[in-house]
N, C-alpha and C positions, 0 to 999 in steps of 0.2 A: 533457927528454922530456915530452910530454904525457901525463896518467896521465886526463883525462877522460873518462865513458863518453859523453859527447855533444856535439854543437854548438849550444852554450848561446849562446856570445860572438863570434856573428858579428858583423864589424864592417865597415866601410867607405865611401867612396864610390863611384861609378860611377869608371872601370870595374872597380876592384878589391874584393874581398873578402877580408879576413883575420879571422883566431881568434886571439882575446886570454886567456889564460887566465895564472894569477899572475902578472901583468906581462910575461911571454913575449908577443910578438906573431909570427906566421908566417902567411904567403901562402897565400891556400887558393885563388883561382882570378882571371882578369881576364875580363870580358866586354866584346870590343872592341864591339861591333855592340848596337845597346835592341831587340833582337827579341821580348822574352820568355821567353829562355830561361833569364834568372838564377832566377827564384824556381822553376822547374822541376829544376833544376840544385840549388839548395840544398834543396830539398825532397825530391830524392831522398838525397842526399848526409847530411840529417841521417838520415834514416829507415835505410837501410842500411851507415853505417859510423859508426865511434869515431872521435875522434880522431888516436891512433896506429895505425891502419891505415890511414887514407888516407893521413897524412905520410907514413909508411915507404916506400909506393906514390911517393909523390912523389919522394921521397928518392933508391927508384931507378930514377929519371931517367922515369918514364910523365908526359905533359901529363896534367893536371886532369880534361879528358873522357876520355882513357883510362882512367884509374882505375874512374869511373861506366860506364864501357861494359863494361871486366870485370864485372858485377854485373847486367848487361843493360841501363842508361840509356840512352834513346833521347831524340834532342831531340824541343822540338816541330817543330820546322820540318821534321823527317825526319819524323816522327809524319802531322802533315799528307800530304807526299808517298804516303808508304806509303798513306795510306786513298783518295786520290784516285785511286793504281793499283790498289787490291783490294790490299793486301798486307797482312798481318797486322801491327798498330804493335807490334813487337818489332824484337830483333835479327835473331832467325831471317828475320823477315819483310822486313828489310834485306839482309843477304845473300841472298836467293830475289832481290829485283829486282834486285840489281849483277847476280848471277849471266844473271838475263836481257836484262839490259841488255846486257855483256857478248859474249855470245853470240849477238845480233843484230847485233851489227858486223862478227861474224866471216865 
């Protein structure tokens, strides 16, 4: 089990990322697609979780952007969309446009 309080020892090539920590190595995310969203992604990822909170998250069974979206992480590429429709670049602001997206087909 990882006891560190951060992600020091990110490691990898495209498209993967892993955490090396006393010779333990574990999977912390792949980015199929070079859009820009890795260093957004790891940058929210160090700033708001340990270690052993996101594995455990992994652990039970959430993909890698779920974990970040429980915390409120929004990519860029949804970040983009949201501002070009007026919507606030949050979560909140994600769900208000499915919702009216949504409900324009109905």
């Amino acid at each position: 089990m990882f006891v560190a309080a951060n992600f020091e020892n990110l490691t990898g090539r495209d498209p993967y990322v892993f955490y090396n920590h006393e010779g333990e190595r574990k999977f912390v995310a792949r980015f199929k697609h070079r859009t820009g969203g890795k260093a957004d992604f790891l940058r929210f990822l160090r700033k708001n979780f340990t270690p052993a909170e996101y594995f455990s998250k992994l652990e039970q069974g959430l993909p890698p952007l779920k974990v970040l979206e429980e915390k409120g992480y929004v990519s860029p590429i949804v970040k983009k969309v949201l501002k070009m429709r007026g919507y606030p670049q949050t979560q909140a602001g994600f769900a208000a446009m499915l919702a009216d997206e949504t409900g324009k087909d109905n």
